[in-house]
TORKOLRO-491184 format. One record per atom (N, C-alpha, C): y, x, z; residue in three letters. Coordinates in steps of 0.05 Angstrom, whole numbers, plus 5000, padded with zeros to 4 digits. Each point is the difference from the previous one (the first is absolute). Example, Ala and Ser with C-alpha at 12.3 -4.5 7.8 and 13.67 -1.06 7.14 Angstrom:
! TORKOLRO-491184
488652645156Ala/502449825000Ala/502450185000Ala/502149934986Ser/502450165001Ser/502249855014Ser/
END
This chain:
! TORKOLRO-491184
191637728245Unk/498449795013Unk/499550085030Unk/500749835021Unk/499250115015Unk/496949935026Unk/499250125012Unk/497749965011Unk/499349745000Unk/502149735016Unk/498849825001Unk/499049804966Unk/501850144992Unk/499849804965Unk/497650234983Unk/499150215015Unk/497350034980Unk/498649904986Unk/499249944980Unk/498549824995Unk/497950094996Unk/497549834993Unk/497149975002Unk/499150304979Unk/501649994980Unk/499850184964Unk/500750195012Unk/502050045015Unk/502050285012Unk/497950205019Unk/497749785020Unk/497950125019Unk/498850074981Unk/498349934987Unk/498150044976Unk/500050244985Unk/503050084993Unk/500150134986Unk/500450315017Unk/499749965021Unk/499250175020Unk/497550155010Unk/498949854999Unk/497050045013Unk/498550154976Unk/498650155026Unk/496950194975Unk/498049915025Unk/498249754976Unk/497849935022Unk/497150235009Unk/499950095023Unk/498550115009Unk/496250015001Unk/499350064971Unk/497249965003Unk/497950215007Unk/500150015021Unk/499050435008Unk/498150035010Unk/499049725024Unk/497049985019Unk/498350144989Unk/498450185002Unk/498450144997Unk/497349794982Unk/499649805018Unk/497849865008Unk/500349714977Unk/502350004987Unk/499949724984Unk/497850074970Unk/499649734993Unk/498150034983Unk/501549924969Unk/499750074979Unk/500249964981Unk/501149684992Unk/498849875015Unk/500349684995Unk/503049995015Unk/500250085029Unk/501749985017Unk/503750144979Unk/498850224990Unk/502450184992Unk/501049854983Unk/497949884984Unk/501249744969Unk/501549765014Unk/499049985030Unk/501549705010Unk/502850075007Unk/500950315008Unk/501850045007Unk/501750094978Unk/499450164976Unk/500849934975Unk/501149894988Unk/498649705010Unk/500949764985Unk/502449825020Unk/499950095020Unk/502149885024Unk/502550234990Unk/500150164994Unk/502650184991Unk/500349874966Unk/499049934983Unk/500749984985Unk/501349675002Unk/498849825015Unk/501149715005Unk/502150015006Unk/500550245022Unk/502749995018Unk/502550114985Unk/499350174971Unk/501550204981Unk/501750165016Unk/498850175016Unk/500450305023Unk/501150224982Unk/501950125006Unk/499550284994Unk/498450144989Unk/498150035016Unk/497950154999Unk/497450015014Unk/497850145002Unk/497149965009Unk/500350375016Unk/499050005016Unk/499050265006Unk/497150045009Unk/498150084977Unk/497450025007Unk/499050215000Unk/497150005007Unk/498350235010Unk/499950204965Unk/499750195006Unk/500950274979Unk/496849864976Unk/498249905014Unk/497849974980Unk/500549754990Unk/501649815002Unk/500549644991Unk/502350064981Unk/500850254994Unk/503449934986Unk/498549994983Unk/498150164985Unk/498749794961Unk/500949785009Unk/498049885012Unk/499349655001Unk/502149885012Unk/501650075024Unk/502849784999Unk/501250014967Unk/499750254990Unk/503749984978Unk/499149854980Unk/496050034991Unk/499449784983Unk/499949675003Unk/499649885032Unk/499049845006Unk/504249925007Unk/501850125002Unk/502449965004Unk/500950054969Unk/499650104980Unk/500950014972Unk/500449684995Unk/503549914988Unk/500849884985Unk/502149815033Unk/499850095017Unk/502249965024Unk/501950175002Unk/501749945012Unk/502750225022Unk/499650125012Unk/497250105011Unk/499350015028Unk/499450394994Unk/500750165011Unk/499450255002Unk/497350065017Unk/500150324992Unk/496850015010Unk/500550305009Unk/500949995028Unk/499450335019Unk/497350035010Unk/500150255009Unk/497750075019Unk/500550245014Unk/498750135015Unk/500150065024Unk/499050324997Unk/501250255011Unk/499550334999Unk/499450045023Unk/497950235007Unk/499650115020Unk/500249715027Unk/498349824993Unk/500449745017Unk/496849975023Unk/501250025027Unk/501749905017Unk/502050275016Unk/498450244995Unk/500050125020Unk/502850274994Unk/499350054969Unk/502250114993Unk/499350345002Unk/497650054997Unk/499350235016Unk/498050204982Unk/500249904971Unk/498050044981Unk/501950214987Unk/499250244979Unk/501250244999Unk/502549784979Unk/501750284987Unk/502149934980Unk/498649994978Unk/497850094997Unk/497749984970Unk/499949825002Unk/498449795016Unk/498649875002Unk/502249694993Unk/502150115019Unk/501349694992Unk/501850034965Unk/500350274994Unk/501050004974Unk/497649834987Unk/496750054994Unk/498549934985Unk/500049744998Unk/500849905028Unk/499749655011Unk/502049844982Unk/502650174998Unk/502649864991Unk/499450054968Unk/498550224990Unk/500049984972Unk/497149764986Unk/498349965020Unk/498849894998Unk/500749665000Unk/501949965015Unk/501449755007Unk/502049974968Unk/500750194989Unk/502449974981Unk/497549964970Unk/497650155004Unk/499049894975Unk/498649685004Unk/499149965017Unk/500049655005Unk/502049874999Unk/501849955003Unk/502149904993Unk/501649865024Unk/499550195023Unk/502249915017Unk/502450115000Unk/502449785008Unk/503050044988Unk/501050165030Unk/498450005022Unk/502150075028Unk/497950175017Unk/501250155014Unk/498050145014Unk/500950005027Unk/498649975013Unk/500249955036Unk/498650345017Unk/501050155002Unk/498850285009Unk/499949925029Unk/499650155018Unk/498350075028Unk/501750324997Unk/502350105015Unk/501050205010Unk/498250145017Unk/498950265002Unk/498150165010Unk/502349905034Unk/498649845016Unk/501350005027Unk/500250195020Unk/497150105001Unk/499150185025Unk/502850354995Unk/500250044965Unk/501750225003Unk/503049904996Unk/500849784998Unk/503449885002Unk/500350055038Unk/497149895013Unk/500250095025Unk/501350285014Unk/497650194992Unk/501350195000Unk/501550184989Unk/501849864987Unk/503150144999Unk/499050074968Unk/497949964986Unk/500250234975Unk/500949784977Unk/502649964997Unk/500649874995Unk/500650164958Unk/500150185003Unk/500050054969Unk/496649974986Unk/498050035022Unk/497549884981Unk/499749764997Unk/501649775015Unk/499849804993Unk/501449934978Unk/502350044991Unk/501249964982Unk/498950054975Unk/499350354994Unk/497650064984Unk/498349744993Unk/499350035012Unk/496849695006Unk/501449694980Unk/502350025017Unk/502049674981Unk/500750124964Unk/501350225004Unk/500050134975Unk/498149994982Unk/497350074998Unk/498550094994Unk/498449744982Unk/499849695019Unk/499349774992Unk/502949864984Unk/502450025014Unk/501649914977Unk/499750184968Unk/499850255004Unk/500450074980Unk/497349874979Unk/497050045007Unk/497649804989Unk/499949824995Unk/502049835020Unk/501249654992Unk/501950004971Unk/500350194980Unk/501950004979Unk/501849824994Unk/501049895024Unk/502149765003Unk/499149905009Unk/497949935011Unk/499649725014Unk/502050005025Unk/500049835005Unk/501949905035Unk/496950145019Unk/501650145017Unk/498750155023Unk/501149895023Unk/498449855019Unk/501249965035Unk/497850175013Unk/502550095022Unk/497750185014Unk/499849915030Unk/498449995017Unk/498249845017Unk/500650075026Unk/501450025017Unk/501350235016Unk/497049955024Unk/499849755000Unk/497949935022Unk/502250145036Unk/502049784987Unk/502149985029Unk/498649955038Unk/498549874997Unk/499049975032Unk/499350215005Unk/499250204990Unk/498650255005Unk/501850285000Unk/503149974999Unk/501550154991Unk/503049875029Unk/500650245005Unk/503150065016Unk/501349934978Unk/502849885011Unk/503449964980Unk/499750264987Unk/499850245017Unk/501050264974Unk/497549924985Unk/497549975000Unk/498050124982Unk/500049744981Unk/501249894997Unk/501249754984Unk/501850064978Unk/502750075014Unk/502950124988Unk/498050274977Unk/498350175022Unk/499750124980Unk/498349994967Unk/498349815014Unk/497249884973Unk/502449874984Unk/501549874999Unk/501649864991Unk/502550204978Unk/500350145014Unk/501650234986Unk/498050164982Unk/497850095012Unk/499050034979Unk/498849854978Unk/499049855003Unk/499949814975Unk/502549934977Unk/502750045013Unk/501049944983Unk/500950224983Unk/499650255009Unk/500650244994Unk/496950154970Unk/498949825010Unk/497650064982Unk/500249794980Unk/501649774990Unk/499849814976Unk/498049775015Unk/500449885023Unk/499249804998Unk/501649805001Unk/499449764993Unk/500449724990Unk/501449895032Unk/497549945009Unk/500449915026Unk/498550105030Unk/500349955023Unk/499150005021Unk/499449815013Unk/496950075009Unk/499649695011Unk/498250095027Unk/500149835016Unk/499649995032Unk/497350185003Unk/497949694989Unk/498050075013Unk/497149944984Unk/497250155003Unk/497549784986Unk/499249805001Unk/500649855031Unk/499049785008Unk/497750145016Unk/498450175001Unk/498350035010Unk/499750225019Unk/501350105006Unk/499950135030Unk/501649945019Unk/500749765014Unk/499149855015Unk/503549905007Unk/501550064986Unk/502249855002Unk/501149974974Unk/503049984994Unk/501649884972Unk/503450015006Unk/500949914983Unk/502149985000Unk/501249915028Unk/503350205004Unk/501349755024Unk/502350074986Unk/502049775013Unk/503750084992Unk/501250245003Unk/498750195023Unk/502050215001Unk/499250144988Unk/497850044980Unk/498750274993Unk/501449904966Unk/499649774991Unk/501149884976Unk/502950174996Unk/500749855022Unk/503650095005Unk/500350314990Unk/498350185015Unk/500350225016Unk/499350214961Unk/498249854986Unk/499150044969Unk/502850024994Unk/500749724991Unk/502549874984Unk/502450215005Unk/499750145028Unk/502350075005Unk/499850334990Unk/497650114998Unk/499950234999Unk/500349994972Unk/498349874971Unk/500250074981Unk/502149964985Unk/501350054977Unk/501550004983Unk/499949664988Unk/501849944987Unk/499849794985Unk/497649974972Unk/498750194999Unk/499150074974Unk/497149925004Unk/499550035031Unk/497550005006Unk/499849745021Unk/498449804992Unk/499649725015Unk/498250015018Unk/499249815014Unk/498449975019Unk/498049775012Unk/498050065003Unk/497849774991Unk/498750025028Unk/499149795017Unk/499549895018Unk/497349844994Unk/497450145026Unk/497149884995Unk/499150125024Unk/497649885004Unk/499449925028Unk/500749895017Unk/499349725006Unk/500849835022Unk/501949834988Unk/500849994967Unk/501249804986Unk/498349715002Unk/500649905012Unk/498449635005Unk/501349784990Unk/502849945007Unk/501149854997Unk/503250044985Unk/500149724995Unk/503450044989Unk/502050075017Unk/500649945021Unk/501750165013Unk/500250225003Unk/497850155000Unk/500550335008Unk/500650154964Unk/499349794980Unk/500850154979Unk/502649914998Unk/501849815002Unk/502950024998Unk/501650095022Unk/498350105023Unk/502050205015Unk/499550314990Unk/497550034986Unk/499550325003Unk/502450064965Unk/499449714973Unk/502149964990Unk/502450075001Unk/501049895028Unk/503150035007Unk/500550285016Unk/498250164997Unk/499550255010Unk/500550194978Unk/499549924977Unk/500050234979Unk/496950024986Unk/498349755011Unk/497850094981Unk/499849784978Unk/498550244974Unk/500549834980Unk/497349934984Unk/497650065013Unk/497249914995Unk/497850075032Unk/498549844986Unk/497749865030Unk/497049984994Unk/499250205016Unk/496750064991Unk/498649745023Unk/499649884988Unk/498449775021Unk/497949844981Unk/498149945022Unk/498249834992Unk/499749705001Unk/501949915007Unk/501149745017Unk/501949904975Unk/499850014975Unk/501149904982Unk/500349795000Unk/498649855005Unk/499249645002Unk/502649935007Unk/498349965028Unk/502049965027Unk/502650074999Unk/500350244995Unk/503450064993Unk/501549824984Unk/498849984973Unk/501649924978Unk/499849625002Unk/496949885008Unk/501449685002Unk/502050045022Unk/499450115022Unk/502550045014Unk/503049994994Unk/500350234973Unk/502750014998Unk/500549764974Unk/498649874993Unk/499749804987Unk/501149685007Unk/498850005026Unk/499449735020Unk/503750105013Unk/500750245001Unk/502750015011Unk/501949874980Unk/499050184984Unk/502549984975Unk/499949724997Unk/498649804995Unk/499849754999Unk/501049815028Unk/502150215021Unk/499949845027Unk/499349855011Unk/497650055004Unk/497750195021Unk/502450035030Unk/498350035023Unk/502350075024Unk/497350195012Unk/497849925001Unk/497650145014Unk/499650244997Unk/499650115019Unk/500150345004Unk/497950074985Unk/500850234993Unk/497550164976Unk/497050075020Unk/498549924985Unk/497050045013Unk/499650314994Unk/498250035020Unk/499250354993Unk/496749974996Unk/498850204980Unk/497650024984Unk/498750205020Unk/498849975022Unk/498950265012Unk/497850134996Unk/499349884973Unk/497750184990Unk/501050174984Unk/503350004987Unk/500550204986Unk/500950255016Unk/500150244979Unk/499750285009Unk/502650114977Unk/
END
């Protein structure tokens, strides 16, 4: 299939909708819940304390239920995010989103980071592990290298960014993933995901899931296309 004939099911089955704000309320998390389960997404990625309540309040859908390690900062010991990931696997989340210790991929210590990815895949007892490179904050090498390590430690996938330190995904850093890892290991694109166009170019890039909050918007989007539609995809700028 190619980019332009995506269809609406093909986006969908892409996306892990982003529910992480610190600040949403209980009521808010069920509305976004229920907008992933309408849309039949992939997946949910929520706060480490909501996976009970998404997987029950999502029990008897399609819809998967991740959450989030050592999240935003990445900077919490290798205990700490092991406890997080085994804690995540007895609630019943199916995917795990880690936070790569940044500050030491920085400087060069590049076998404790690996350790660190190791350590939560291995606690994840299969679950799918992406690990978080938090790209705006990182040089091409210190990319190539988070990236190599991750894949060298059993993870699943690599993915850009949290959304929350103060940039997200771009094409060359996507590219720059795609190109470094193996076939074995995919690549998932978040932060600054808004609209449909930037998901069927980052798509045509080599990525094959999308941490965004902008589910809506994206998907009547690729909806209103698939139905030819000519109008340019709107972008959600409240998503992250």
């Amino acid at each position: 299939m190619t980019v332009s004939a995506l269809s609406a099911t093909a986006v969908a089955g892409m996306i892990d909708h982003a529910i992480l704000k610190p600040e949403l309320t209980r009521a808010e998390v069920d509305a976004q819940l229920d907008t992933a389960a309408r849309y039949r997404i992939f997946s949910v990625c929520v706060r480490p304390s909501d996976v009970v309540h998404a997987v029950a309040r999502l029990a008897g859908t399609t819809v998967a239920v991740g959450t989030v390690i050592g999240f935003p900062h990445g900077t919490t010991s290798t205990g700490a995010k092991v406890a997080e990931a085994r804690q995540a696997v007895a609630d019943g989340a199916a995917e795990l989103d880690m936070v790569l210790n940044v500050g030491r991929l920085r400087s060069g210590l590049v076998d404790d980071v690996e350790a660190d990815i190791r350590a939560v895949v291995e606690a994840g007892q299969g679950r799918v592990v992406k690990v978080i490179l938090e790209t705006v904050l990182l040089s091409d090498d210190d990319i190539v290298a988070g990236c190599r390590a991750a894949e060298r430690a059993g993870a699943a996938f690599v993915k850009t960014s949290t959304g929350f330190a103060g940039g997200g995904a771009t094409a060359a850093h996507v590219e720059l993933m795609r190109r470094t890892v193996g076939s074995s290991v995919q690549v998932k694109a978040s932060g600054g995901v808004r609209d449909l166009d930037t998901v069927l170019a980052f798509h045509a890039a080599g990525v094959t899931r999308f941490g965004t909050s902008g589910t809506a918007t994206i998907l009547d989007d690729a909806t209103a296309r698939e139905s030819g539609a000519t109008a340019p995809a709107r972008e959600d700028r409240s998503s992250y």
